[in-house]
mmCIF file of the N, C-alpha and C atoms, coordinates in Angstrom:
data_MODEL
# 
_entry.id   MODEL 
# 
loop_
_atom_site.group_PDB 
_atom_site.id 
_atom_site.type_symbol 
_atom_site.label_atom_id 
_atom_site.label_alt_id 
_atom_site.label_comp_id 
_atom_site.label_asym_id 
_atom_site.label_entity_id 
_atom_site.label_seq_id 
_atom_site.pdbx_PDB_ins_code 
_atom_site.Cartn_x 
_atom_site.Cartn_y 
_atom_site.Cartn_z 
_atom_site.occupancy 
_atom_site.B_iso_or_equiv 
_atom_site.pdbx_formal_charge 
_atom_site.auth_seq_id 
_atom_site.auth_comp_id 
_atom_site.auth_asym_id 
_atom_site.auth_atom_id 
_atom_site.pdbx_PDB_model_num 
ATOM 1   N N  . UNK A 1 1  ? 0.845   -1.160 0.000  1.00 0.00 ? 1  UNK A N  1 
ATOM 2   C CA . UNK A 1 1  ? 0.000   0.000  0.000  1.00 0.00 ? 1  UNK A CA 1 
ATOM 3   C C  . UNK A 1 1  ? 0.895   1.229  0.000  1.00 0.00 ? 1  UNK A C  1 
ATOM 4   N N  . UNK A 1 2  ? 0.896   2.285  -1.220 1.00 0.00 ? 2  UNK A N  1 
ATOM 5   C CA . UNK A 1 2  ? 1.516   3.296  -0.921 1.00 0.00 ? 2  UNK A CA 1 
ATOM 6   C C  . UNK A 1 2  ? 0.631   4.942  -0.861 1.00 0.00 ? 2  UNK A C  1 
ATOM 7   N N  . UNK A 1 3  ? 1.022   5.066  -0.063 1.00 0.00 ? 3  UNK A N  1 
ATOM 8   C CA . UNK A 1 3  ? -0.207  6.720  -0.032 1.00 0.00 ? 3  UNK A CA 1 
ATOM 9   C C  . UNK A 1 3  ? 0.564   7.967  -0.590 1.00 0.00 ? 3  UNK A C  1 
ATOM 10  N N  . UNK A 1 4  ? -0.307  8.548  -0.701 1.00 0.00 ? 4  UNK A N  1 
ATOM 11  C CA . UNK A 1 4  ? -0.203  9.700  -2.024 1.00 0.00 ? 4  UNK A CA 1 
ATOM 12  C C  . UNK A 1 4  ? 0.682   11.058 -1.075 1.00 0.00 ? 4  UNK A C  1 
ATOM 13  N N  . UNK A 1 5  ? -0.019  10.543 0.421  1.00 0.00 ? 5  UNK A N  1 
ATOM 14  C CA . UNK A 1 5  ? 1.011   11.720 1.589  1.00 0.00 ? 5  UNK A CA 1 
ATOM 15  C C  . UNK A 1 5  ? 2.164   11.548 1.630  1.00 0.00 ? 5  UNK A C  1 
ATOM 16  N N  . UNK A 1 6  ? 3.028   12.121 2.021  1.00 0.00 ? 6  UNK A N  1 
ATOM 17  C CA . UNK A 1 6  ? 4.444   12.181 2.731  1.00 0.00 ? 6  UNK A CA 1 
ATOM 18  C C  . UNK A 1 6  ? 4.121   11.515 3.910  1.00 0.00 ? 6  UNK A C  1 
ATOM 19  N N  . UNK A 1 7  ? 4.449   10.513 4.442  1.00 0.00 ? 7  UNK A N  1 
ATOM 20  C CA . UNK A 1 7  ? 4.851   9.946  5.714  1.00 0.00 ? 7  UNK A CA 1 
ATOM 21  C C  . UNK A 1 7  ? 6.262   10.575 6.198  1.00 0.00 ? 7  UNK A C  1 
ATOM 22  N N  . UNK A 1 8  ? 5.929   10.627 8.118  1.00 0.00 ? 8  UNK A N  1 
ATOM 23  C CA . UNK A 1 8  ? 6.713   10.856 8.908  1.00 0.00 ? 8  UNK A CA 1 
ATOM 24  C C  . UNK A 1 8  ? 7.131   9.647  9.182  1.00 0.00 ? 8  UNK A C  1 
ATOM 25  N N  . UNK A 1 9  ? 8.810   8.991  8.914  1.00 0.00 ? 9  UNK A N  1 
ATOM 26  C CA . UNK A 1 9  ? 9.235   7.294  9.460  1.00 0.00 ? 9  UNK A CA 1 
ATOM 27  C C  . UNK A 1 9  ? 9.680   7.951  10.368 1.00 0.00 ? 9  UNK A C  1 
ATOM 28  N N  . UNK A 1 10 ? 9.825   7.073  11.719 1.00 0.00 ? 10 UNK A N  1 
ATOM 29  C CA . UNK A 1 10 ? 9.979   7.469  13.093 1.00 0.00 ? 10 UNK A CA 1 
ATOM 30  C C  . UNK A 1 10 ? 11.927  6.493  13.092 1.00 0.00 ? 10 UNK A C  1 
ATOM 31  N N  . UNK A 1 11 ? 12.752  7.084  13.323 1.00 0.00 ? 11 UNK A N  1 
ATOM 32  C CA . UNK A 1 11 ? 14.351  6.731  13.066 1.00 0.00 ? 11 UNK A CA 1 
ATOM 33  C C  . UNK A 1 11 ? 14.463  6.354  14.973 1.00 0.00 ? 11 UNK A C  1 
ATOM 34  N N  . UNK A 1 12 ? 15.074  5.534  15.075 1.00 0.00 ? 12 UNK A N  1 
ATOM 35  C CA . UNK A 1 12 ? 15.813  4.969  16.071 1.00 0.00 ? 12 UNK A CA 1 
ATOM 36  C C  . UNK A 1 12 ? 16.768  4.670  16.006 1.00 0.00 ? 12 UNK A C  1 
ATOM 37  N N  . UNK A 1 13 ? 17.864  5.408  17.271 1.00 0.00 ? 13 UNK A N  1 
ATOM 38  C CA . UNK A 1 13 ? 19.659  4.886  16.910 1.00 0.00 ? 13 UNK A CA 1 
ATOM 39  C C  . UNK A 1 13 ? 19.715  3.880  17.534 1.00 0.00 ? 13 UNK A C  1 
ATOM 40  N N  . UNK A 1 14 ? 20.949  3.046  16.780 1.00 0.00 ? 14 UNK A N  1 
ATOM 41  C CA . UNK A 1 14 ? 21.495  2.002  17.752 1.00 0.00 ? 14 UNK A CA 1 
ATOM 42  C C  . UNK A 1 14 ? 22.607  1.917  18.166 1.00 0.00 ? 14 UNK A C  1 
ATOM 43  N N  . UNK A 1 15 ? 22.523  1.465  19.202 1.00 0.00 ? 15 UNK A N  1 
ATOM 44  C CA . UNK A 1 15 ? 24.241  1.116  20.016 1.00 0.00 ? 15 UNK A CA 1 
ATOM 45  C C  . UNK A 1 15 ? 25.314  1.672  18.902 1.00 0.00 ? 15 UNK A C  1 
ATOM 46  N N  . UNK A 1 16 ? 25.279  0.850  17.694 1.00 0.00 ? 16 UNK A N  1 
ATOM 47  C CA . UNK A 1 16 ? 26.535  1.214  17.243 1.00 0.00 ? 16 UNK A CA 1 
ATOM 48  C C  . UNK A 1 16 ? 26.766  1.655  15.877 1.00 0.00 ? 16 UNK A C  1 
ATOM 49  N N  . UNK A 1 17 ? 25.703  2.977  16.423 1.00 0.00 ? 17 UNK A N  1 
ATOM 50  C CA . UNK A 1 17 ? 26.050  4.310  15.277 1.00 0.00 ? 17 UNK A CA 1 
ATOM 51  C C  . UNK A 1 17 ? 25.227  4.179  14.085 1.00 0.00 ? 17 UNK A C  1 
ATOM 52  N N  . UNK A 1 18 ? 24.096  2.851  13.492 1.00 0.00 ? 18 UNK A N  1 
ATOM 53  C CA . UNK A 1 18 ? 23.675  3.257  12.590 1.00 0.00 ? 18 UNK A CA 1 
ATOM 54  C C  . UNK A 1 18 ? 21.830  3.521  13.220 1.00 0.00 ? 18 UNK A C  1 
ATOM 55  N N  . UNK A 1 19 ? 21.038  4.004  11.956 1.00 0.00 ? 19 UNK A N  1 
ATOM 56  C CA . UNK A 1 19 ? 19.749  4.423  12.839 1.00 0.00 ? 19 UNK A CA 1 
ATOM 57  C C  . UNK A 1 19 ? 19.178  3.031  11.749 1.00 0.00 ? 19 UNK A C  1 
ATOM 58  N N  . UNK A 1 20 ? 17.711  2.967  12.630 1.00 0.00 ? 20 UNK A N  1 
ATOM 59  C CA . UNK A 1 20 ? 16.813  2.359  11.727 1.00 0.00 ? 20 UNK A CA 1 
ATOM 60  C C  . UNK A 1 20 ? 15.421  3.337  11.459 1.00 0.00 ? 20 UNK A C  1 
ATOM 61  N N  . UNK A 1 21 ? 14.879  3.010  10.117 1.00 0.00 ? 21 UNK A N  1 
ATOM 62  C CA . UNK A 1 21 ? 14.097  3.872  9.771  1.00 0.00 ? 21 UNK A CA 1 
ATOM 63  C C  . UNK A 1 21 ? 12.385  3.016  10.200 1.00 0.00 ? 21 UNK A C  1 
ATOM 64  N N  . UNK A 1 22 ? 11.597  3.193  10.648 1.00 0.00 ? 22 UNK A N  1 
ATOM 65  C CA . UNK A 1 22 ? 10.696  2.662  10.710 1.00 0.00 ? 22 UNK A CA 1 
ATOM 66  C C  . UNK A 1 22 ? 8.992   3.217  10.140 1.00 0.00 ? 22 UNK A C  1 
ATOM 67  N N  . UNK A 1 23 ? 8.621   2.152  9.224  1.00 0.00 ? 23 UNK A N  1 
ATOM 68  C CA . UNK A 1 23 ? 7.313   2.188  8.773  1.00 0.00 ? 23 UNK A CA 1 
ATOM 69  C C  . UNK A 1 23 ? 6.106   2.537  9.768  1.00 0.00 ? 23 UNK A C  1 
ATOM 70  N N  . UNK A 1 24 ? 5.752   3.643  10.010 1.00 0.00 ? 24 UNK A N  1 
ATOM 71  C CA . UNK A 1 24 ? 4.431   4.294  10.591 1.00 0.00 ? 24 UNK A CA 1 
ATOM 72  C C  . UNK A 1 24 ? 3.588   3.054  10.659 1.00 0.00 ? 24 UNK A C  1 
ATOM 73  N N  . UNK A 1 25 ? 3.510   2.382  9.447  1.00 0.00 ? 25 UNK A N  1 
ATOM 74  C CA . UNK A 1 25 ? 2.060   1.985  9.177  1.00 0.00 ? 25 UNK A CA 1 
ATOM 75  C C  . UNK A 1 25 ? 2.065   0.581  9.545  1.00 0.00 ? 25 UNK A C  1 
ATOM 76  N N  . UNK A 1 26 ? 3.198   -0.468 8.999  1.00 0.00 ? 26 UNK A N  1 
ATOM 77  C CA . UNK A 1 26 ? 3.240   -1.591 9.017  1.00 0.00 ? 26 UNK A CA 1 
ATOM 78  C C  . UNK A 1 26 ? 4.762   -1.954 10.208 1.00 0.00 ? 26 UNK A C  1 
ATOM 79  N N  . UNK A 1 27 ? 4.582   -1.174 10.748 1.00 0.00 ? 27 UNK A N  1 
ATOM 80  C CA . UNK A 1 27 ? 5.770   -0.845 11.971 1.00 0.00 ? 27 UNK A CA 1 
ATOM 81  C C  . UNK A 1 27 ? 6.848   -1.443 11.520 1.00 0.00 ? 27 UNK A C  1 
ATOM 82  N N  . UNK A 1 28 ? 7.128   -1.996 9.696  1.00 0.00 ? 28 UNK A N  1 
ATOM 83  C CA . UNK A 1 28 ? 8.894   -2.764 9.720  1.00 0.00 ? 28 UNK A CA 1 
ATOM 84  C C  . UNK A 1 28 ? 10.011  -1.763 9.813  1.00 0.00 ? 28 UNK A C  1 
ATOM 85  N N  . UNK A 1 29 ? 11.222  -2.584 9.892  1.00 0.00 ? 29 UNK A N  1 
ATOM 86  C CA . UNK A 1 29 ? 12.056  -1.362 9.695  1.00 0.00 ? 29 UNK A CA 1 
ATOM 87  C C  . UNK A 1 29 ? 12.654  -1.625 8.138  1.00 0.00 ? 29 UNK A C  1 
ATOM 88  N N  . UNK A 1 30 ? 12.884  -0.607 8.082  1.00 0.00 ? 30 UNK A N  1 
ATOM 89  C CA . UNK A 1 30 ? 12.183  -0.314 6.195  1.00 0.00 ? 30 UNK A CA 1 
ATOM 90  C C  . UNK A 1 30 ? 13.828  0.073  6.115  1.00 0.00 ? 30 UNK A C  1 
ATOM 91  N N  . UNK A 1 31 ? 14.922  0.424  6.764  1.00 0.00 ? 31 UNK A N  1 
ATOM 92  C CA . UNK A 1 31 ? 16.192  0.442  6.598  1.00 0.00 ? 31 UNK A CA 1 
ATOM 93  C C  . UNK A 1 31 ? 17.398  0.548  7.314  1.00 0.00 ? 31 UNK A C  1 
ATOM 94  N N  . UNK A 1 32 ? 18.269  0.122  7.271  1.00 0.00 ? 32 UNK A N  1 
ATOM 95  C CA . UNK A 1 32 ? 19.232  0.679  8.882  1.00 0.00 ? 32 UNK A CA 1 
ATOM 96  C C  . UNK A 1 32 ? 20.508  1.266  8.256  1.00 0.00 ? 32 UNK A C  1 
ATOM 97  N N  . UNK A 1 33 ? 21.032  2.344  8.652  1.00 0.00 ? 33 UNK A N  1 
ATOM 98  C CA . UNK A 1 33 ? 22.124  2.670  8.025  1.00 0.00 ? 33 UNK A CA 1 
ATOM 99  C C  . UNK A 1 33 ? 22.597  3.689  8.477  1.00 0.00 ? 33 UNK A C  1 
ATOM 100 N N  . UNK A 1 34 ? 23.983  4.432  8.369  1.00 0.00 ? 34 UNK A N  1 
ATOM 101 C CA . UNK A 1 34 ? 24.450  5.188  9.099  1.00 0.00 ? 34 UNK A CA 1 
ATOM 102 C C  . UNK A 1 34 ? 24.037  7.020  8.077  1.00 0.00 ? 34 UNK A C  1 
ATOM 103 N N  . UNK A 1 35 ? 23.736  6.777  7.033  1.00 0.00 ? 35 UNK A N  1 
ATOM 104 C CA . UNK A 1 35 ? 23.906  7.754  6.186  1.00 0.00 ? 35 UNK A CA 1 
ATOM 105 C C  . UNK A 1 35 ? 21.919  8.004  5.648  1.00 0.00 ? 35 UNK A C  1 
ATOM 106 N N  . UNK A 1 36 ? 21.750  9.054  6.380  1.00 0.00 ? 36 UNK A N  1 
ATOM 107 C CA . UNK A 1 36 ? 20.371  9.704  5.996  1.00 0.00 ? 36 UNK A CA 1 
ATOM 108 C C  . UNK A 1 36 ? 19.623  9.488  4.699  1.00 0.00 ? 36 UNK A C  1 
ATOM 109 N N  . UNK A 1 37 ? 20.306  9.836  3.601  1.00 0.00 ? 37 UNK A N  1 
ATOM 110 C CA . UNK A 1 37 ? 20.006  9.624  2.384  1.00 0.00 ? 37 UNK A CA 1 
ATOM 111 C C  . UNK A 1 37 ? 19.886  8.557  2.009  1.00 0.00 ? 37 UNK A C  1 
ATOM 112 N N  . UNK A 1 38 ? 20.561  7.137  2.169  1.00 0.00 ? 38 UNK A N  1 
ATOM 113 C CA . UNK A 1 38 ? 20.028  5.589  1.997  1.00 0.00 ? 38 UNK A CA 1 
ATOM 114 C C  . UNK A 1 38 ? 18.602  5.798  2.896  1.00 0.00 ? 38 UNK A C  1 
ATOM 115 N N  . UNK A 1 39 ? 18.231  6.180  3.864  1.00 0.00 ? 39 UNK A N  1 
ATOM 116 C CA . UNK A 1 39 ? 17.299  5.740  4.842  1.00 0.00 ? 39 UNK A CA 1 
ATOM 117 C C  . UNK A 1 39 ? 15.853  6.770  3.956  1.00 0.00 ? 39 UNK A C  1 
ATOM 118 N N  . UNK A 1 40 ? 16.302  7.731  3.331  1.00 0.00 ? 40 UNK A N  1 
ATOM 119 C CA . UNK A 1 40 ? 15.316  8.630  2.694  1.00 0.00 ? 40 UNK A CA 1 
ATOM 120 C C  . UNK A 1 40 ? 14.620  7.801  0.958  1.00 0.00 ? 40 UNK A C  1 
ATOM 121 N N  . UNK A 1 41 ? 15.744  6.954  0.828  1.00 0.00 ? 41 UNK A N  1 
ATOM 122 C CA . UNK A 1 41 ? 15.696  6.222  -0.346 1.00 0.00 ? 41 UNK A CA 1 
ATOM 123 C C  . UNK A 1 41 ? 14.827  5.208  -0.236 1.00 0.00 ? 41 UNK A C  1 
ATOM 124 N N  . UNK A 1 42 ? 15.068  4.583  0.650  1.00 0.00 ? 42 UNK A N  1 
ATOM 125 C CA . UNK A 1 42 ? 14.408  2.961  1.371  1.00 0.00 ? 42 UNK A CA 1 
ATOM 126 C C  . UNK A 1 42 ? 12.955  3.699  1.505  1.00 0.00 ? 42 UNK A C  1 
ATOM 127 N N  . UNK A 1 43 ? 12.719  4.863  2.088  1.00 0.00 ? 43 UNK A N  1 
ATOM 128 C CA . UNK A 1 43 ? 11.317  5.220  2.677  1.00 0.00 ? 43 UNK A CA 1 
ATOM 129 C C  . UNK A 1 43 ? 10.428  5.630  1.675  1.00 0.00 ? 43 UNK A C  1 
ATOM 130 N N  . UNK A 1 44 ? 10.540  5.955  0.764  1.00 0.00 ? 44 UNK A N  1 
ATOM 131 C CA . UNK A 1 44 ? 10.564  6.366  -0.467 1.00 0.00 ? 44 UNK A CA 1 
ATOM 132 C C  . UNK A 1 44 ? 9.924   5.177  -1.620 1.00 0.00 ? 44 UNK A C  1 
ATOM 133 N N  . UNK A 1 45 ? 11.126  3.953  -1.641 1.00 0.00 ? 45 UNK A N  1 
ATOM 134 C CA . UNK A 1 45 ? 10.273  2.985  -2.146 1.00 0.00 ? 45 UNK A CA 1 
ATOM 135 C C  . UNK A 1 45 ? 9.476   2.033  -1.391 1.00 0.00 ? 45 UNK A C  1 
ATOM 136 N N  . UNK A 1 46 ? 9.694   2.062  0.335  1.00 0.00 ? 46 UNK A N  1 
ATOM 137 C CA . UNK A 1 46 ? 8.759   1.482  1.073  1.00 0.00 ? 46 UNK A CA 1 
ATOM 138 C C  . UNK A 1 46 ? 7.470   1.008  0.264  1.00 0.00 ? 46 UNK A C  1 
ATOM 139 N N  . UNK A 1 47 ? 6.405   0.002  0.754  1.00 0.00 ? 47 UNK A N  1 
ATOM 140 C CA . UNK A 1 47 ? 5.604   -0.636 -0.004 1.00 0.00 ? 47 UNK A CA 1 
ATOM 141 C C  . UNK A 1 47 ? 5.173   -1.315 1.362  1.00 0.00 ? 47 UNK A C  1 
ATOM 142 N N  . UNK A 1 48 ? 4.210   -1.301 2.235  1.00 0.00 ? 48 UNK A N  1 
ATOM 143 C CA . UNK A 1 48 ? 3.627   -2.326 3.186  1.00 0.00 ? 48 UNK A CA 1 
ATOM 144 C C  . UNK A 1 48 ? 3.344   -3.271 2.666  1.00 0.00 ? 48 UNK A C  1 
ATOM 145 N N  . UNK A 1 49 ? 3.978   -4.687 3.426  1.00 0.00 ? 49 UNK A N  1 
ATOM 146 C CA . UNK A 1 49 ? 3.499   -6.038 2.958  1.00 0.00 ? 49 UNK A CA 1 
ATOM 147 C C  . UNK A 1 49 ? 1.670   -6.014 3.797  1.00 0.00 ? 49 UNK A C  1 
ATOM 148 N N  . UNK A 1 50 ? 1.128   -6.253 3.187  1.00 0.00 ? 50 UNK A N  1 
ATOM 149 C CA . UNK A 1 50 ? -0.704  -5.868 3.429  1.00 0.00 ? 50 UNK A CA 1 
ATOM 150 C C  . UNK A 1 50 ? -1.029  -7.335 4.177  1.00 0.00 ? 50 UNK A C  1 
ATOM 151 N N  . UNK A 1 51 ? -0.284  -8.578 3.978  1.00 0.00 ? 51 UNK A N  1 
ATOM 152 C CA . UNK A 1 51 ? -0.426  -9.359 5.026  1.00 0.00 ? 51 UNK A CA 1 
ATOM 153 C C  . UNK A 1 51 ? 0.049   -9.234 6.726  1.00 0.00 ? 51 UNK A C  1 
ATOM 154 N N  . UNK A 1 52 ? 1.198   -8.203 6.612  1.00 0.00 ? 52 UNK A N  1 
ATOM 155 C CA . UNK A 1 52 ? 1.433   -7.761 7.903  1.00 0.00 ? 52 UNK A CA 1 
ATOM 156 C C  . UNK A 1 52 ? 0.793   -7.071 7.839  1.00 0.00 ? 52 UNK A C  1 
ATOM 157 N N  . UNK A 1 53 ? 0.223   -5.757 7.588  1.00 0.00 ? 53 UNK A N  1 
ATOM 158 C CA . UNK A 1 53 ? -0.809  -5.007 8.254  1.00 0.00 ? 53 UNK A CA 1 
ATOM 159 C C  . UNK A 1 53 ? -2.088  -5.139 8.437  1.00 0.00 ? 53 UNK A C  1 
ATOM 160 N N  . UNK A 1 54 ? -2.454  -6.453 8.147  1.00 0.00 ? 54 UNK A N  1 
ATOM 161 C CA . UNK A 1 54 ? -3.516  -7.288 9.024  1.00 0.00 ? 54 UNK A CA 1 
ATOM 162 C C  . UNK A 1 54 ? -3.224  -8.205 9.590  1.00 0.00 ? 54 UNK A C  1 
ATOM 163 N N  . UNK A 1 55 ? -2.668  -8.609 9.630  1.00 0.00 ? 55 UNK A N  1 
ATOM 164 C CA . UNK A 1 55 ? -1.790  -9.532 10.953 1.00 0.00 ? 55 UNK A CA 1 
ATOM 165 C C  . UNK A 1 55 ? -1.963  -8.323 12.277 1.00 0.00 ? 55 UNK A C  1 
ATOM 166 N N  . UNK A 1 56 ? -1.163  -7.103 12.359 1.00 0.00 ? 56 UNK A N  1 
ATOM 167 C CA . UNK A 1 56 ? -0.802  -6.421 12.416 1.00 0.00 ? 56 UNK A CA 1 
ATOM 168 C C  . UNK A 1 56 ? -2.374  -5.842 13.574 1.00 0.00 ? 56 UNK A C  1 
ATOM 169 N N  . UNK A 1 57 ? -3.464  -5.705 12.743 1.00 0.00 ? 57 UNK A N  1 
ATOM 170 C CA . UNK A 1 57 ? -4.289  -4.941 12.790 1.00 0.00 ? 57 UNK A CA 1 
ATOM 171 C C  . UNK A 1 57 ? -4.994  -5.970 14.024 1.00 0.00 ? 57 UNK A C  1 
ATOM 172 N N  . UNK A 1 58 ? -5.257  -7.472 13.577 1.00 0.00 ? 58 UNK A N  1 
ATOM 173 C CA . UNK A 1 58 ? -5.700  -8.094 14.336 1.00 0.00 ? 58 UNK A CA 1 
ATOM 174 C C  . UNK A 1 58 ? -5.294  -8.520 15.924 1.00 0.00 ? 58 UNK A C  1 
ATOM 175 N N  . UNK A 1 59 ? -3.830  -8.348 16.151 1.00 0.00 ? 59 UNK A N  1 
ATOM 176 C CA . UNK A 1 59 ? -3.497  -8.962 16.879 1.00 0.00 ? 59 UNK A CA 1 
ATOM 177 C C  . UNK A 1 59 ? -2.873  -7.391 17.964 1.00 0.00 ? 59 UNK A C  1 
ATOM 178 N N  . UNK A 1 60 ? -3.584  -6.216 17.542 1.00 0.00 ? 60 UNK A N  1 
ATOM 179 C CA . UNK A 1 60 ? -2.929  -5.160 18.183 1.00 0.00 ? 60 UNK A CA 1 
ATOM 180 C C  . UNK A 1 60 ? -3.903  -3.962 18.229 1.00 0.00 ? 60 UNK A C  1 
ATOM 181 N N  . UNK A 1 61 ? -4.470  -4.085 19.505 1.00 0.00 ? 61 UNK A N  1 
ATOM 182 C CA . UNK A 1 61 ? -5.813  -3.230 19.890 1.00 0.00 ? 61 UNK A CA 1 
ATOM 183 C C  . UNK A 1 61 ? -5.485  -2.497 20.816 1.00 0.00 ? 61 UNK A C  1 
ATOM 184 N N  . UNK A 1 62 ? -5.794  -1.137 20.668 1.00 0.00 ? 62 UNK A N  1 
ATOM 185 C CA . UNK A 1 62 ? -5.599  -0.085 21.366 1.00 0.00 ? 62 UNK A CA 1 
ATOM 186 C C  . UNK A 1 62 ? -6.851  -0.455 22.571 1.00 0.00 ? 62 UNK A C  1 
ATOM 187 N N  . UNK A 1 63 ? -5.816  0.313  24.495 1.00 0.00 ? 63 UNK A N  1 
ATOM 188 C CA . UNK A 1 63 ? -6.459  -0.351 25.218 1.00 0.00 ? 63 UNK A CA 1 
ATOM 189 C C  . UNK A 1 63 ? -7.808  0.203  25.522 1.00 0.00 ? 63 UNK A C  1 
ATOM 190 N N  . UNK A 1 64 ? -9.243  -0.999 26.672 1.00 0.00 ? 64 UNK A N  1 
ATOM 191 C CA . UNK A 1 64 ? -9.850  -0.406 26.327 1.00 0.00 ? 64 UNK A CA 1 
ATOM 192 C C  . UNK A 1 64 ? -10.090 1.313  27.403 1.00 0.00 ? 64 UNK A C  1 
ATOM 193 N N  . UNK A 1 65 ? -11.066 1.787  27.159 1.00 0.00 ? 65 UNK A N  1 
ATOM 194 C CA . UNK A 1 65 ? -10.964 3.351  27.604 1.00 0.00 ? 65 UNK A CA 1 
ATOM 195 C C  . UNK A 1 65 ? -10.800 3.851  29.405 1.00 0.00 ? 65 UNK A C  1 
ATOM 196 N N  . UNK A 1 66 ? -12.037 2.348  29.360 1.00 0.00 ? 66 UNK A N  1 
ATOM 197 C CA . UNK A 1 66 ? -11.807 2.423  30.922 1.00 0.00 ? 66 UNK A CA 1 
ATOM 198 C C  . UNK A 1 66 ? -10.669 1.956  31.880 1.00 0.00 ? 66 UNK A C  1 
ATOM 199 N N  . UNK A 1 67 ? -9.139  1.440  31.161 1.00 0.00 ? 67 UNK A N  1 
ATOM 200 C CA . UNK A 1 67 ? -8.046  1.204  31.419 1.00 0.00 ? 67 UNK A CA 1 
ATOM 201 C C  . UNK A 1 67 ? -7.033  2.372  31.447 1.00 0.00 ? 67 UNK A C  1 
ATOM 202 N N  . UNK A 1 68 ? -7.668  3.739  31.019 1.00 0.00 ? 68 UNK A N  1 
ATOM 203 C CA . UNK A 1 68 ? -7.025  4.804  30.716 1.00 0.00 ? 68 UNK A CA 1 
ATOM 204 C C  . UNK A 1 68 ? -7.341  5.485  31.581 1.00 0.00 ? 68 UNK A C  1 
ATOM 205 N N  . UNK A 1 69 ? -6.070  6.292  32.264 1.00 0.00 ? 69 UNK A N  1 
ATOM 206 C CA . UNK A 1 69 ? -6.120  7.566  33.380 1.00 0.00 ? 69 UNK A CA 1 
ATOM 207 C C  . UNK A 1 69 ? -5.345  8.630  32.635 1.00 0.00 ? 69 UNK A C  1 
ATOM 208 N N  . UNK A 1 70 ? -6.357  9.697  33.007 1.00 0.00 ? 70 UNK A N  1 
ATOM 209 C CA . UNK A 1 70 ? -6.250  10.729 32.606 1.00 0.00 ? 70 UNK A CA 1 
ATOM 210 C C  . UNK A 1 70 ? -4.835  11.387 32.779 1.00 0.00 ? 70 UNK A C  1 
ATOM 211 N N  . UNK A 1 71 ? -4.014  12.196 32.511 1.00 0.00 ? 71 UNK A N  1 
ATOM 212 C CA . UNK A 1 71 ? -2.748  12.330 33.446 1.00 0.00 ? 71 UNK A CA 1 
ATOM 213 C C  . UNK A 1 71 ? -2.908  13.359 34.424 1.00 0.00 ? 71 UNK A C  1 
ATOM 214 N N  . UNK A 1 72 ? -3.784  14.221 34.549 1.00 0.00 ? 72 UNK A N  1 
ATOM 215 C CA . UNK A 1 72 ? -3.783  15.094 35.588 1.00 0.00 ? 72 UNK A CA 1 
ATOM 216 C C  . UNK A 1 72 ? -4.075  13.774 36.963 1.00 0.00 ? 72 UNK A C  1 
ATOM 217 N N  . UNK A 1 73 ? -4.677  12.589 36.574 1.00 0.00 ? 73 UNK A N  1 
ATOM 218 C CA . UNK A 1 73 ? -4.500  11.852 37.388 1.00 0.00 ? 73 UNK A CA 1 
ATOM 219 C C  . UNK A 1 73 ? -3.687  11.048 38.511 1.00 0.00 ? 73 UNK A C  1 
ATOM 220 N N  . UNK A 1 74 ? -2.799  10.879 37.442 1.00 0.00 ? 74 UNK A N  1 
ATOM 221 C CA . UNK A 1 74 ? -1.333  10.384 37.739 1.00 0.00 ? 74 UNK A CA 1 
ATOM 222 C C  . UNK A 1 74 ? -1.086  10.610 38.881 1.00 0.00 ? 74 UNK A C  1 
ATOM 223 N N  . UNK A 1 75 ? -0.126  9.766  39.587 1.00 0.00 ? 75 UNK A N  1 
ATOM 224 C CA . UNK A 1 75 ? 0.444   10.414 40.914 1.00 0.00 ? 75 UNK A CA 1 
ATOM 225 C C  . UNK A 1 75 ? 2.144   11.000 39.931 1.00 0.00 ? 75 UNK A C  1 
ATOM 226 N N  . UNK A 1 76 ? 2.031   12.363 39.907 1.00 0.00 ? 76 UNK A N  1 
ATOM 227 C CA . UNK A 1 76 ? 3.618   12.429 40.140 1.00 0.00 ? 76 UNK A CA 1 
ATOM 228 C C  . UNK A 1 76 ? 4.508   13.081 40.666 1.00 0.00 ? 76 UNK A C  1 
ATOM 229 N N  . UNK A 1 77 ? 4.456   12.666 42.188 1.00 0.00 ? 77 UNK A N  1 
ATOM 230 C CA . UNK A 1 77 ? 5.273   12.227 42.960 1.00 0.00 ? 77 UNK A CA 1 
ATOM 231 C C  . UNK A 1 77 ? 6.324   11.505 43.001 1.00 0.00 ? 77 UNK A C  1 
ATOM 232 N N  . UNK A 1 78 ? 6.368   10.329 41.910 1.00 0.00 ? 78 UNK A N  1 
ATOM 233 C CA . UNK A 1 78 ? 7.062   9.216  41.967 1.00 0.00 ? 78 UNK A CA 1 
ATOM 234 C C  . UNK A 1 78 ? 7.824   9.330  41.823 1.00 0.00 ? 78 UNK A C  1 
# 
């Protein structure tokens, strides 16, 4: 699946100096490398495999509402 928007990939470094680029949508990591421009390339021809993002979809449910505290709730104190 490719969309017609610009996606934001969310980059994570690792230990040892290169980043990985990660798919918004189908959460893979779509490239790892030390140099920006490979990682802009990879994102670019990205393509979600559509069997993971129903895999994906099924097995990963946001929690339900009444499990959620507000944060003015929070204790923080901690």
């Amino acid at each position: 699946m490719r969309s017609m928007l610009p996606l934001e990939f969310p980059h994570r470094m690792n230990a040892d100096g290169t980043i990985n680029s990660i798919c918004p949508h189908c959460y893979a990591t779509v490239a790892t490398s030390t140099w920006e421009a490979e990682l802009e390339r990879a994102e670019l021809e990205h393509t979600c495999d559509r069997s993971r993002l129903r895999s994906f979809g099924t097995t990963h449910r946001p929690p339900f509402r009444q499990t959620w505290i507000p944060p003015e709730k929070l204790n923080k104190t901690a």
